[in-house]
N, C-alpha and C positions, 0 to 999 in steps of 0.2 A: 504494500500500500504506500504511495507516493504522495507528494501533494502537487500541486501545480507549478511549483517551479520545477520540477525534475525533470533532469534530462531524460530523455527512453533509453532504457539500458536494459537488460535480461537481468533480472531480479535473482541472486543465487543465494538460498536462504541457509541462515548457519545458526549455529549452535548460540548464538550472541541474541543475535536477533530474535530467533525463538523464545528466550525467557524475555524479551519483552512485553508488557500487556498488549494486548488489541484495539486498535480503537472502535470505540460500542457508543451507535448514535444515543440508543434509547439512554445510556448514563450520563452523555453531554448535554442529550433536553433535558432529565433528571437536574443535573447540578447547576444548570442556567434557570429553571424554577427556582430550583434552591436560592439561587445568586438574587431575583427578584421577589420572593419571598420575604425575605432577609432584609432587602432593604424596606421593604412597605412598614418590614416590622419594625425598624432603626427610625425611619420618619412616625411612624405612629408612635413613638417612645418621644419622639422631640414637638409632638404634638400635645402630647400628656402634659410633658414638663409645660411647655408656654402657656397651657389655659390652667398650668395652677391645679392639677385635678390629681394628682401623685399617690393622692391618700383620701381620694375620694370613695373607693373601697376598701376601707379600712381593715379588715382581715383577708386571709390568706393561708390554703390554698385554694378554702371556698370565697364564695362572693355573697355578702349576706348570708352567711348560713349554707348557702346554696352551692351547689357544684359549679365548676368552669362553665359544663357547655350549655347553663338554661340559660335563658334569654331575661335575663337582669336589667336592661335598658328598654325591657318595654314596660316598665314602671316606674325609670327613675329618669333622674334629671342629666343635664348634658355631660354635667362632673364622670360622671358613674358608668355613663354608654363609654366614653374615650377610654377611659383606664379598663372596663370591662373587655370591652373588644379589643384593646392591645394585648390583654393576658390571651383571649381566643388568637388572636395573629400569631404569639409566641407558640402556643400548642402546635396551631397548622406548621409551623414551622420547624420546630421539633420532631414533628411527623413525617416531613421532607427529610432532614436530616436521618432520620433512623431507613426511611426510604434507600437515602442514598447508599449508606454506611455497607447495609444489606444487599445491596443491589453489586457493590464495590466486591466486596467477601464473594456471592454467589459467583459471577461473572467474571473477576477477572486474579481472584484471590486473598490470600492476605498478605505474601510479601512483597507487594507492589506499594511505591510512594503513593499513587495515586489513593489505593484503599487505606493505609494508612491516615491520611491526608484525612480522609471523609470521615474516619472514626473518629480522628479527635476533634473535628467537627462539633458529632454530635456527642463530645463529651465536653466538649464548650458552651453548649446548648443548653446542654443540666445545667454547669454550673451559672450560666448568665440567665436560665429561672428561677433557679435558687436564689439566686444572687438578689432578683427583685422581690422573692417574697421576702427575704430578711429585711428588703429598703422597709417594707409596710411594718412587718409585724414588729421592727426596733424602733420604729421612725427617725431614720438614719438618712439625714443630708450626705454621710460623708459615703453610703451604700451607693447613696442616689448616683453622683458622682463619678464612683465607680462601675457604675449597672453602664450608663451611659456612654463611656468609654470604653468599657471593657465589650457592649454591642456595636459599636464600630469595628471593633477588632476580631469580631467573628465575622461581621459582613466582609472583611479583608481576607479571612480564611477561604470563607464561600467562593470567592472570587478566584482564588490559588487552587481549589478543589474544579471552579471549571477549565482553569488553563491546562491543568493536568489532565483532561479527559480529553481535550479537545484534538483533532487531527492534527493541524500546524505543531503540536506539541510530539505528539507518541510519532507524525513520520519521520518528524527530522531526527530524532535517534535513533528511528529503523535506519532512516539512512547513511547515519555516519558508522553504523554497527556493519552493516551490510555491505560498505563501501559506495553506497552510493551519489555521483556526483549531483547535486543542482546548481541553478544557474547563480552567479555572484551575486544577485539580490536579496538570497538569501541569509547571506552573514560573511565572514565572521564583525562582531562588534567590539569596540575598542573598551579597555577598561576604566576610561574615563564616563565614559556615558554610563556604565554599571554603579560607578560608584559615586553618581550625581543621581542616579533614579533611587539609589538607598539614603543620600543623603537628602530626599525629596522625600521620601517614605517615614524618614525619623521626625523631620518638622513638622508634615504632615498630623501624626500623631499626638506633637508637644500640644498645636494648634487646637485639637480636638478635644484634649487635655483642658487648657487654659478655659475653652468653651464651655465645657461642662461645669466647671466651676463659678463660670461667672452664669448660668443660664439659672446654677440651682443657689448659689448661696444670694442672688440678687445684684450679684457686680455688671450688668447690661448699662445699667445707667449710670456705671459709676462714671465715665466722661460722656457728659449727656450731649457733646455737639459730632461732629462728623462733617471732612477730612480734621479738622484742625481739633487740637488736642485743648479745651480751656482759653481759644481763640488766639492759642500758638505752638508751641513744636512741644514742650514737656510741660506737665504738670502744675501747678502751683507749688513754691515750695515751701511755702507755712498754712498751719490749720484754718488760719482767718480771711485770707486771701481766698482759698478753696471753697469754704462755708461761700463766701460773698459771692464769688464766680458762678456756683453749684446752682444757689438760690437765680442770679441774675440770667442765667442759659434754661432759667426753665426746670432744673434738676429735680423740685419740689412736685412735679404733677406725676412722677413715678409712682408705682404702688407696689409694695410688696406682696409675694406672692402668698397665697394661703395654702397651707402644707400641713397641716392638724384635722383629723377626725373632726366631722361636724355631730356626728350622733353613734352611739351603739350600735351595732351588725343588724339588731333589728327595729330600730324605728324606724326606719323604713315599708316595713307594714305596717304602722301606727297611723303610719302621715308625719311624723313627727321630725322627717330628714331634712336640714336646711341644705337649699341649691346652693352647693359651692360656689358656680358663676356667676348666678342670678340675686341670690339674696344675700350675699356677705357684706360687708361694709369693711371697706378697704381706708386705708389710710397712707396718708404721704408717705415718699420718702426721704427719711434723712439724709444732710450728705453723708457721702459715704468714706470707711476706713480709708485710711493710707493703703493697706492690704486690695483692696478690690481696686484702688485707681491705678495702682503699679504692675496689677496679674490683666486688668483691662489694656492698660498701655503696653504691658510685653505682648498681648497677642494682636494687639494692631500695631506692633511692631513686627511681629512674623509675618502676621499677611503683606504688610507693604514695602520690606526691605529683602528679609531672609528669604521667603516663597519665590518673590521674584528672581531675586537674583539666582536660584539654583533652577528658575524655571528658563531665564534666559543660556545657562550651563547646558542644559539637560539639551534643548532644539538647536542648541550650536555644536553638539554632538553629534543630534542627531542630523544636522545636514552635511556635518564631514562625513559623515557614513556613506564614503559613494563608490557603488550604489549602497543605497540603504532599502530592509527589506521592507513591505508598506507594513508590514503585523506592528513595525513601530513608530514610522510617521505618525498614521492615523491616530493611533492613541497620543501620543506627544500634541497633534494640533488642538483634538478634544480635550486635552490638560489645560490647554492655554484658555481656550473659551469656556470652557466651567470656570477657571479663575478668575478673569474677567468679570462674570458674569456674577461671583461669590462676592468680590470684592464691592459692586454693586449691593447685592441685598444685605452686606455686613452695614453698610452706611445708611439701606433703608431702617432697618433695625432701629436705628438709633435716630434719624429722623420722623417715623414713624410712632417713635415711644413704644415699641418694643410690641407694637400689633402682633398677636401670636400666629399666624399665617404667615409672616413676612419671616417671623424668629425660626420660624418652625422648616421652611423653606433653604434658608441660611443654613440651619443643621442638618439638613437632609443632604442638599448638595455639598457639605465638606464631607460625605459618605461618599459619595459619588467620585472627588475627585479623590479621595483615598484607595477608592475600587480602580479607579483606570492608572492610579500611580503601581501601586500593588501590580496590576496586569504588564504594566509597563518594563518591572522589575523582571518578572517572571522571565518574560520573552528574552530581556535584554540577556539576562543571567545564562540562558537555554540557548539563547545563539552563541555567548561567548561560548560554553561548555564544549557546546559542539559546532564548530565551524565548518562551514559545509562552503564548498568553491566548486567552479567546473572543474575538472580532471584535465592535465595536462595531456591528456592522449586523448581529449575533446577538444577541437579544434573548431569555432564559430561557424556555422553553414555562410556557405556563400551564399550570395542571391547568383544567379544564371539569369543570361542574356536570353530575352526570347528568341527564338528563332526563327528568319524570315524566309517565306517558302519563295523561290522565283520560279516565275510559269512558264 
């Protein structure tokens, strides 16, 4: 099995090549579900967080009393439907995951990366629903936090469990196993591009990091303007200054979020459930610590300094690569317009006052551009290993001259 850049050569199979797994369409639709799953489940988590709803069912592993899959939202209010159907998102998706895991084992074995890959998958899975029933049942910001980031870091996994399935992955080691040539577009990649798509992958991460923390402890608004920081490049740097600035940019019409049980498991059959989003009484915010204005300002310093500059690294790579194969153009241009386009709704955020669609959007696509970095890695990594070139005893086809018949 070849892919489309290979030359036609008589395939002679060896003892190498045969322990390699097979590529199986039915496991790459499998782990591309998965990969889309995953994320619906990652924005449904960052949809929870922005409307404030985290602990709007307050026990856990039942909902009200009640098990996962009864339909809990057709009696409660908008709090209750979000946080109930992201625990049913995580279930379906758990359910993909042991899908795949199983499918990995039957099909192609167990000492293949690939099936390995899929199992600790779904052993990331337990623990990132474990992980959220402890946020409820301790009422733990600092669980919160971590639930958050630690599910970006499985949709990163999800995404390494599809590159591993996929054809462009399993031929190109058939073919470097097998001896077979393809054409120069296919690799090899220099190790400066490998090691700007990892150091793209690390920021990437801090970033996500930094987010979680400002989305759940309430640091969004700790510099409440956008591009400019306090209407210039750093901080204030005394307490009184900041208060004045805080109060004068508006900083006051924030609200903090509501994150505490409104009633016991069961007053909700009572009637007795206050609407998280609808009936609480929110109150201003204060200005904010020194601690949230400096973890604010480090991640709008990765996105507009650090990010870029390793995103200008990563396409100056990737156009000395010549030929370069497309499996990593494409993703390198889609890096750059997700960026783009994040950097946008990081500014609406905060022009916006923190509208939860606008917030929620913002965290969904820093998943997204983690998944295509992550793929990016993958490939990059997978063409150095194995470089693959025409064969020197392939020599370019000529074109031939037509031939003109005279009468």
């Amino acid at each position: 099995m070849t892919s489309s850049d290979e030359v036609s050569r008589p395939h002679q199979p060896g003892a190498a090549s045969a322990a390699l797994p097979p590529y199986h369409r039915g496991l790459f639709v499998l782990s591309v579900v998965l990969v889309v799953a995953t994320f619906i489940l990652v924005a449904s988590g960052g949809l929870v967080t922005s409307r404030h709803a985290g602990m709007a069912v307050p026990d856990w592993p039942t909902s009200f009393g009640r098990w996962l899959l009864l339909p809990v939202w057709l009696w409660s209010d908008l709090a209750v439907m979000l946080e109930h159907n992201h625990r049913l998102k995580g279930a379906l998706g758990g359910i993909l995951a042991i899908a795949m895991a199983a499918g990995c084992l039957k099909i192609i074995g167990w000492r293949t990366a690939v099936t390995k890959l899929a199992v600790a998958v779904l052993v990331l899975y337990i623990v990132q629903g474990v992980m959220g029933g402890l946020r409820v049942s301790e009422v733990s910001r600092t669980l919160a936090v971590i639930h958050g980031v630690f599910g970006q870091l499985v949709f990163a996994c999800t995404v390494l469990v599809a590159v591993t399935c996929s054809h462009w992955w399993l031929s190109r080691r058939r073919a470097v196993k097998a001896g077979v040539p393809m054409t120069a577009r296919a690799g090899p990649v220099s190790r400066p591009m490998v090691v700007f798509a990892w150091l793209l992958v690390a920021v990437l991460v801090g970033q996500l990091a930094l987010g979680a923390v400002l989305r759940h402890y309430g640091g969004a608004p700790a510099i409440p303007d956008a591009p400019a920081v306090y209407g210039g490049i750093l901080p204030p740097g005394d307490r009184a200054t900041l208060e004045q600035q805080f109060e004068a940019l508006g900083g006051s019409r924030f609200v903090y979020p509501v994150d505490d049980p409104q009633a016991p498991p069961d007053a909700i059959e009572r009637g007795e459930r206050i609407d998280v989003l609808g009936g609480a009484e929110f109150v201003a915010a204060a200005p904010p610590t020194w601690a949230m204005v400096w973890t604010h300002y480090a991640h709008r310093v990765g996105a507009m300094v650090l990010l870029p500059v390793l995103l200008v690294g990563l396409l100056i790579c990737v156009r000395r690569e010549h030929p370069v194969s497309e499996s990593l153009r494409r993703p390198a241009i889609w890096l750059l317009v997700l960026f783009a386009i994040q950097v946008l709704l990081g500014f609406a955020v905060i022009w916006s006052q923190r509208h939860p669609e606008i917030a929620t959007g913002h965290q969904a696509l820093g998943a997204a551009i983690l998944g295509v970095a992550v793929l990016i890695v993958a490939r990059a990594s997978r063409a150095r290993a194995c470089p693959i070139t025409v064969a020197a005893d392939q020599p370019e086809p000529r074109r031939q001259a037509p031939k003109v018949e005279v009468a």
